[in-house]
Biopython code that builds the backbone (N, CA, C, O; Angstrom):
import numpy as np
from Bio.PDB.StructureBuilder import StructureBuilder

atoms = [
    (1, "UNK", "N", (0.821, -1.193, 0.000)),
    (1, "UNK", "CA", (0.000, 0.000, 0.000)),
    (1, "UNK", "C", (0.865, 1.257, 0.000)),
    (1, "UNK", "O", (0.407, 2.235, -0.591)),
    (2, "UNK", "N", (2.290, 1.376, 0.702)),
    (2, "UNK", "CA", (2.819, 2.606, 0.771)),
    (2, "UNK", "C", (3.394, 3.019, -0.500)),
    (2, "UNK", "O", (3.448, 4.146, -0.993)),
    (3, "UNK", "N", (3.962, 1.510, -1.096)),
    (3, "UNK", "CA", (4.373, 1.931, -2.944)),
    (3, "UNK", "C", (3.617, 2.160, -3.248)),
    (3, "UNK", "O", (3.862, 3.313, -3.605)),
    (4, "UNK", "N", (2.262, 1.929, -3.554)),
    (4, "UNK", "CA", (1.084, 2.323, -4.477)),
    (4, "UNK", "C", (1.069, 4.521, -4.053)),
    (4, "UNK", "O", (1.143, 5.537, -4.744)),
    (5, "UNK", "N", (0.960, 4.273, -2.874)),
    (5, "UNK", "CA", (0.749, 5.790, -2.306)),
    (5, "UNK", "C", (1.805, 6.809, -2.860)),
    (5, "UNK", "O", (1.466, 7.898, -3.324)),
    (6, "UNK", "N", (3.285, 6.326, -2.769)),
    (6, "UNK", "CA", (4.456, 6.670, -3.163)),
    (6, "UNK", "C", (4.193, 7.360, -4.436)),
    (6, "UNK", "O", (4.064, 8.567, -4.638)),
    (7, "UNK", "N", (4.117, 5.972, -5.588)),
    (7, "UNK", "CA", (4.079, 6.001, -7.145)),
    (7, "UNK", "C", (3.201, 7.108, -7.199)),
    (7, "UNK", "O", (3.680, 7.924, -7.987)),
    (8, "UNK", "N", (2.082, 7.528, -6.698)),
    (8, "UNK", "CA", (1.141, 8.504, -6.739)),
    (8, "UNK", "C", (1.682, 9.508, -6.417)),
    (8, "UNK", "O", (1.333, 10.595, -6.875)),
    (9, "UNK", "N", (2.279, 9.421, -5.890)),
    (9, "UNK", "CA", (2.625, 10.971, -5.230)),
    (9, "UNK", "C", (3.812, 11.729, -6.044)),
    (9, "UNK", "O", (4.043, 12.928, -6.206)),
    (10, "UNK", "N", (4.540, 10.431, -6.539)),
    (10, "UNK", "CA", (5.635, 10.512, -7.812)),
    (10, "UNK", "C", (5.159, 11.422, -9.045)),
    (10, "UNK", "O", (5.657, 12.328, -9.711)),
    (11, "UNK", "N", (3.749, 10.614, -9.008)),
    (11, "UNK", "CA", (3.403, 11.324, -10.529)),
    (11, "UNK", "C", (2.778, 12.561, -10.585)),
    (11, "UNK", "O", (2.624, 13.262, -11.585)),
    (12, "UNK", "N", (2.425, 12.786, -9.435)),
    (12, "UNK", "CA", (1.483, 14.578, -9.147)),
    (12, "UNK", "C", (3.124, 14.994, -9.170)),
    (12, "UNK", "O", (3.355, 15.491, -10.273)),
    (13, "UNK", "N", (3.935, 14.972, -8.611)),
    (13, "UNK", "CA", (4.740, 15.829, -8.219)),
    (13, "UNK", "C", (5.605, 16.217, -10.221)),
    (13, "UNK", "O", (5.778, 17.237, -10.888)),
    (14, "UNK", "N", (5.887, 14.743, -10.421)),
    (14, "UNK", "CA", (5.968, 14.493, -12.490)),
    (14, "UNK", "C", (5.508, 16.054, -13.029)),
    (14, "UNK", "O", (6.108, 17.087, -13.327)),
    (15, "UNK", "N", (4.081, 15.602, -12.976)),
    (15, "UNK", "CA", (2.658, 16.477, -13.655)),
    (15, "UNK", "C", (3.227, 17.738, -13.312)),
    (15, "UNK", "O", (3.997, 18.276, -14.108)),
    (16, "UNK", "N", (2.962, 18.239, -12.296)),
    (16, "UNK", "CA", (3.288, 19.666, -11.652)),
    (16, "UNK", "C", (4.767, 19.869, -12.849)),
    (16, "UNK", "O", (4.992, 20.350, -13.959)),
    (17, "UNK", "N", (5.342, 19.299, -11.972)),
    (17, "UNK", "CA", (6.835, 20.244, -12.826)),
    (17, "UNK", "C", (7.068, 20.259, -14.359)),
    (17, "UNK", "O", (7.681, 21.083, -15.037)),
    (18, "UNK", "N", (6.330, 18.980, -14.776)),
    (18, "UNK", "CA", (6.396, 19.299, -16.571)),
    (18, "UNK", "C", (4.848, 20.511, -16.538)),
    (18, "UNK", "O", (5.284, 21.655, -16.664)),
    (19, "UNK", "N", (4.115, 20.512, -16.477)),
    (19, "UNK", "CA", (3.306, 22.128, -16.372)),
    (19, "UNK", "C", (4.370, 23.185, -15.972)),
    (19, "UNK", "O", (4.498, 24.171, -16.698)),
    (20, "UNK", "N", (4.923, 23.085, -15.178)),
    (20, "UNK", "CA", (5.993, 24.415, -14.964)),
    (20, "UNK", "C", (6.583, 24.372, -16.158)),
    (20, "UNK", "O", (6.269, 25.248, -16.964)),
    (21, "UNK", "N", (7.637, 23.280, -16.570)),
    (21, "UNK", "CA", (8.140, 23.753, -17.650)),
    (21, "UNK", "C", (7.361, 23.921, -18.790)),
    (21, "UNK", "O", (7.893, 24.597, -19.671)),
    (22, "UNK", "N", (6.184, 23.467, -19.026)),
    (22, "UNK", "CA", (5.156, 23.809, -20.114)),
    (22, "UNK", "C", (5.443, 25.563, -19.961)),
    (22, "UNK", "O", (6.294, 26.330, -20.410)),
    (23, "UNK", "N", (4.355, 25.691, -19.164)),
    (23, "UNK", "CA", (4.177, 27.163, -18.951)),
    (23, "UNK", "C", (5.384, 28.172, -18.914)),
    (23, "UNK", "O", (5.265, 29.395, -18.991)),
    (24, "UNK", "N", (6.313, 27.622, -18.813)),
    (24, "UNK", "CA", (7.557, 28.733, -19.130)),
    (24, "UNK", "C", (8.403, 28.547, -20.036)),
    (24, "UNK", "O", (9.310, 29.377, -19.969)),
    (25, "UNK", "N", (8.527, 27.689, -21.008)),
    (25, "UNK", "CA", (9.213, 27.502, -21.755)),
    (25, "UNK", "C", (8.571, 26.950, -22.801)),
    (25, "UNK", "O", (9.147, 26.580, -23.824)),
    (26, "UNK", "N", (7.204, 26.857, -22.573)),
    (26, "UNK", "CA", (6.437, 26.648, -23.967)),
    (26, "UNK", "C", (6.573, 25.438, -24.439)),
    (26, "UNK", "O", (5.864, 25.347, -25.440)),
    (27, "UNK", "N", (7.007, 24.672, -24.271)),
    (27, "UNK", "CA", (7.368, 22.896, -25.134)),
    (27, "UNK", "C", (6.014, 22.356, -25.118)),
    (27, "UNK", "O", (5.093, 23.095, -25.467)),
    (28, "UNK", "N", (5.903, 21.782, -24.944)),
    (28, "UNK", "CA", (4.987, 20.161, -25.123)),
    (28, "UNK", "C", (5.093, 19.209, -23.696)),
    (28, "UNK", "O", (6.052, 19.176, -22.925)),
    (29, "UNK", "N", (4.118, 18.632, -23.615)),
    (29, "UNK", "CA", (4.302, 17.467, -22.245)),
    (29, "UNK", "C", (5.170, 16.721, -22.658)),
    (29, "UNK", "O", (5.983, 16.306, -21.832)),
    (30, "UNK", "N", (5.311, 16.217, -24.354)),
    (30, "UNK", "CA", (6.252, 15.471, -24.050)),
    (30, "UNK", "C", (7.819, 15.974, -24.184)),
    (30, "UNK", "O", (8.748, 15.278, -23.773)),
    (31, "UNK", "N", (8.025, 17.384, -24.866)),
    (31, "UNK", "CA", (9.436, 17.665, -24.281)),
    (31, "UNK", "C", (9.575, 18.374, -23.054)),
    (31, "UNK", "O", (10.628, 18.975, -22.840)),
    (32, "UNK", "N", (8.379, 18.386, -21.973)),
    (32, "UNK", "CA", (9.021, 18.343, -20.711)),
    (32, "UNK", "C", (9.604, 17.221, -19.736)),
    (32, "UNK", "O", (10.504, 17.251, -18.896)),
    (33, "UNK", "N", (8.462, 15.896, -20.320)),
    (33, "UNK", "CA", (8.702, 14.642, -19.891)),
    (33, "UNK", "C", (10.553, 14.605, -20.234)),
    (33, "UNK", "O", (11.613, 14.372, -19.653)),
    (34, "UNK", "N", (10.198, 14.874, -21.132)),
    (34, "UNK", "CA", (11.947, 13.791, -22.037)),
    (34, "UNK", "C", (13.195, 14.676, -21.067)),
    (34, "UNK", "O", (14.180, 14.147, -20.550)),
    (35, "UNK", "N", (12.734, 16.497, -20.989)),
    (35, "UNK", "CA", (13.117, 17.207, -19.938)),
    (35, "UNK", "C", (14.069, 16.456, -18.943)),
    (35, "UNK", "O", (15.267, 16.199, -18.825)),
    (36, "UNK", "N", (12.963, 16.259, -18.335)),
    (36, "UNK", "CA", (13.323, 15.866, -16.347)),
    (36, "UNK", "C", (13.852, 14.268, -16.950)),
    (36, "UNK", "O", (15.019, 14.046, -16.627)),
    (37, "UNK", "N", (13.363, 13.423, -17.555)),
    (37, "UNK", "CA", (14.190, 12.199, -17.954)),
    (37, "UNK", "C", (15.808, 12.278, -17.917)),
    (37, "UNK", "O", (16.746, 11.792, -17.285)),
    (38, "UNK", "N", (15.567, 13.191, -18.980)),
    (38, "UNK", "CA", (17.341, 13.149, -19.683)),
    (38, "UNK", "C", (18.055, 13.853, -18.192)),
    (38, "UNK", "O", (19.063, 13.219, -17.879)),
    (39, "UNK", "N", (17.836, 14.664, -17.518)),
    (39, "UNK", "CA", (18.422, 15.283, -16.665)),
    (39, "UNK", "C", (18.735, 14.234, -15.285)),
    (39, "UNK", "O", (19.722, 14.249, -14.550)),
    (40, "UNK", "N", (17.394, 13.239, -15.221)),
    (40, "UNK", "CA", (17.858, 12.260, -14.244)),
    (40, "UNK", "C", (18.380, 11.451, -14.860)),
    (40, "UNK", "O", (18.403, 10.642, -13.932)),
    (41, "UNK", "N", (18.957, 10.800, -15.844)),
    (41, "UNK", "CA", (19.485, 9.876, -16.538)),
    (41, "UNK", "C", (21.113, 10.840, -16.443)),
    (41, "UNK", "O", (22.016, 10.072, -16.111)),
    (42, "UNK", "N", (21.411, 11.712, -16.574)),
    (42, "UNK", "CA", (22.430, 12.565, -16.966)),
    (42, "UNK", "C", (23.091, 12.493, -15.371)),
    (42, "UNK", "O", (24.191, 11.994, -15.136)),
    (43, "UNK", "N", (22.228, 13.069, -14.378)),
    (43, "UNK", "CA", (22.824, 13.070, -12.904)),
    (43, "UNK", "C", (22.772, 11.875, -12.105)),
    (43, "UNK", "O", (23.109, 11.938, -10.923)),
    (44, "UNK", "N", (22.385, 10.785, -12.621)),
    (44, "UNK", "CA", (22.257, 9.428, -11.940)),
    (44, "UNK", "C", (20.979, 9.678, -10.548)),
    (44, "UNK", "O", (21.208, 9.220, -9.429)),
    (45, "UNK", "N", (20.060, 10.227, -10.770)),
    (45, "UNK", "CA", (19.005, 10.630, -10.124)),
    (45, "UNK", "C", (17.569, 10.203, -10.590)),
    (45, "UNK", "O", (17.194, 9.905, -11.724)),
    (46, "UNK", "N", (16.913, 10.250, -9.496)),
    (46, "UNK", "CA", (15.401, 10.105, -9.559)),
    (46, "UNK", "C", (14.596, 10.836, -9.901)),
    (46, "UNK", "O", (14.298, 11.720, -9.098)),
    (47, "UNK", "N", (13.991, 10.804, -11.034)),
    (47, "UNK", "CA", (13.017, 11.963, -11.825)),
    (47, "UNK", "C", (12.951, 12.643, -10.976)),
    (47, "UNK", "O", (13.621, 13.676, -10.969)),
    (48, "UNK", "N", (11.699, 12.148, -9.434)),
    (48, "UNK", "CA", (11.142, 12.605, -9.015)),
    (48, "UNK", "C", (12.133, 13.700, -7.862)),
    (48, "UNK", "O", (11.867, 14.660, -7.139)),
    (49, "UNK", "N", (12.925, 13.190, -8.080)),
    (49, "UNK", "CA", (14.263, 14.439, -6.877)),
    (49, "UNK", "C", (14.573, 15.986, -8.437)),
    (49, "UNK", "O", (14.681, 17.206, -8.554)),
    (50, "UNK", "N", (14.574, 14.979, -9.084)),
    (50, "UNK", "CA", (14.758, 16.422, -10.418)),
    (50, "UNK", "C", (13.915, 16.801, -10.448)),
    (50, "UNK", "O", (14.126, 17.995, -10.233)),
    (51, "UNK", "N", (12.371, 16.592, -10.649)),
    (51, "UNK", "CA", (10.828, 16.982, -10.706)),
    (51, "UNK", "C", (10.860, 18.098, -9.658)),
    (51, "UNK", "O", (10.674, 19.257, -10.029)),
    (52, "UNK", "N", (11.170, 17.708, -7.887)),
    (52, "UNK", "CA", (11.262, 18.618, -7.130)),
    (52, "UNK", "C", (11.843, 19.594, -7.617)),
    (52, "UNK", "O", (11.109, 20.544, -7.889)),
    (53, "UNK", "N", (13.004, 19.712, -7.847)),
    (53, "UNK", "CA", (14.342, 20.976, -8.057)),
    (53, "UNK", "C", (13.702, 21.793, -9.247)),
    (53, "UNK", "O", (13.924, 23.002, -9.304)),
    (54, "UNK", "N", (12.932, 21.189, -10.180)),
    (54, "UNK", "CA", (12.151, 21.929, -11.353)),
    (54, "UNK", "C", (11.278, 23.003, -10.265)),
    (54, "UNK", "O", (11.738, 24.127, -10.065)),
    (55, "UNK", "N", (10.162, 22.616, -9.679)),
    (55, "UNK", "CA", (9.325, 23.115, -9.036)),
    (55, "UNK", "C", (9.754, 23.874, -7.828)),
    (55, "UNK", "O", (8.945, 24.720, -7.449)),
    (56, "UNK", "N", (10.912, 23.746, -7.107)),
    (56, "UNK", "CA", (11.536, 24.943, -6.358)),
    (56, "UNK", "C", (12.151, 25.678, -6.979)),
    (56, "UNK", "O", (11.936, 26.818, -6.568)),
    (57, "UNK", "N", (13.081, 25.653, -8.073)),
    (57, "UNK", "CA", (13.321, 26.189, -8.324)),
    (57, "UNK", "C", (13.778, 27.243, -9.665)),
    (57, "UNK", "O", (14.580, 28.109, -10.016)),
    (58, "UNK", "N", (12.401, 26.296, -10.163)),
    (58, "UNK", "CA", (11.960, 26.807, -11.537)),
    (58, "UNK", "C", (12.501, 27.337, -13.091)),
    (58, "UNK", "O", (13.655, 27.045, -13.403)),
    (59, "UNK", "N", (12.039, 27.761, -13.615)),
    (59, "UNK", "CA", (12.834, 27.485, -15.203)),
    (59, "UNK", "C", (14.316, 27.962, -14.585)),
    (59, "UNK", "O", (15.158, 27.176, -15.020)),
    (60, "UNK", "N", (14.844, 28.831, -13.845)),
    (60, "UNK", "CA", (16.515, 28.914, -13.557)),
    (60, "UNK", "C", (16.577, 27.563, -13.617)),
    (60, "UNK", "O", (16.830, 27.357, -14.805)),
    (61, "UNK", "N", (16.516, 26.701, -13.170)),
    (61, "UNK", "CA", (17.419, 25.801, -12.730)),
    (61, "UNK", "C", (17.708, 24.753, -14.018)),
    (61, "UNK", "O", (18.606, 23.911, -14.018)),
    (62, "UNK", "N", (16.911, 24.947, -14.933)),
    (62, "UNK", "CA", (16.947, 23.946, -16.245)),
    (62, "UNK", "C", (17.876, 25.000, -16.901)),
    (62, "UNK", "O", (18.503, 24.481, -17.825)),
    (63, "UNK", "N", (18.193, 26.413, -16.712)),
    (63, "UNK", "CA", (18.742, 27.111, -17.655)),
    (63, "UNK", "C", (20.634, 26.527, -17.533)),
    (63, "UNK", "O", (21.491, 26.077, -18.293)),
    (64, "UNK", "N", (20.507, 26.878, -16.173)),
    (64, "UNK", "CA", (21.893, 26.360, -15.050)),
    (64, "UNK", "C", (22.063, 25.023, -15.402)),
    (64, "UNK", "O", (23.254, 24.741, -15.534)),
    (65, "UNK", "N", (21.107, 23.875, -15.649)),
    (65, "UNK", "CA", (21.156, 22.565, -16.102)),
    (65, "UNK", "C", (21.893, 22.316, -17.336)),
    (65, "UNK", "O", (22.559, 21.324, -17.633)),
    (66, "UNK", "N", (21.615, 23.615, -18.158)),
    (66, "UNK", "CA", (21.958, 23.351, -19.867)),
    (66, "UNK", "C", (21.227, 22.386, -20.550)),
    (66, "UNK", "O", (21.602, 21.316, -21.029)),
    (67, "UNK", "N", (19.837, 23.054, -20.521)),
    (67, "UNK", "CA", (18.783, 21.817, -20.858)),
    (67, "UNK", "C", (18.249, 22.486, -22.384)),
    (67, "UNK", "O", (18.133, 23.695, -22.585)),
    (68, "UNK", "N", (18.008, 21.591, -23.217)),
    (68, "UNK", "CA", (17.930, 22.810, -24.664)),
    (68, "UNK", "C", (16.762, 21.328, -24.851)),
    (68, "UNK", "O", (16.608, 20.265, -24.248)),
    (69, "UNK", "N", (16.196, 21.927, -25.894)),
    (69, "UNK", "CA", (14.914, 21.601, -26.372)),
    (69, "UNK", "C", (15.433, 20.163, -27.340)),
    (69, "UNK", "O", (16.280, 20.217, -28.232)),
    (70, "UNK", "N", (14.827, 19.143, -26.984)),
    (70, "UNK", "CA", (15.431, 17.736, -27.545)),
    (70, "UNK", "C", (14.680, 16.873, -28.392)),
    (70, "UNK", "O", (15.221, 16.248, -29.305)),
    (71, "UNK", "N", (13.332, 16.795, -28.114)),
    (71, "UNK", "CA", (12.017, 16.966, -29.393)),
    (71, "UNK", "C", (11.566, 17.050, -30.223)),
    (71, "UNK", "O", (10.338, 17.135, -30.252)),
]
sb = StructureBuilder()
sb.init_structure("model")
sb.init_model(0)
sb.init_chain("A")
sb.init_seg("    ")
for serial, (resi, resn, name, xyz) in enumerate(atoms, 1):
    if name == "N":
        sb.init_residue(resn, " ", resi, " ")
    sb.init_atom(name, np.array(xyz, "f"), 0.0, 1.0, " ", f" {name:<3s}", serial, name[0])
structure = sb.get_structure()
């Protein structure tokens, strides 16, 4: 039951931060998805720890990332 709760909570938190980067950088869900992917694949990290850092600290931090449009 707590993975099921977890995975959920994974994916609101997902949702939220690709809408942030929607809304500020204009892409698509799916080049925000591919976004936060490539960046946890790149830092050996968990979407959902990159998902956070999107949502605190917002399009800066993808700029500082060197995240360019991949789509």
């Amino acid at each position: 039951m707590e993975k099921l709760t977890r995975q959920l909570e994974d994916r609101g938190v997902l949702e939220r931060a690709k809408g942030l980067i929607q809304a500020r950088l204009g892409w698509t869900e799916e080049q925000a998805y591919f976004c936060i992917r490539n960046l946890s694949r790149r830092r050996r990290t968990p979407m959902r720890k990159v998902a956070l850092e999107v949502i605190d600290r917002g399009a800066s931090y993808l700029s500082e990332e060197g995240v360019r449009r991949e789509v």
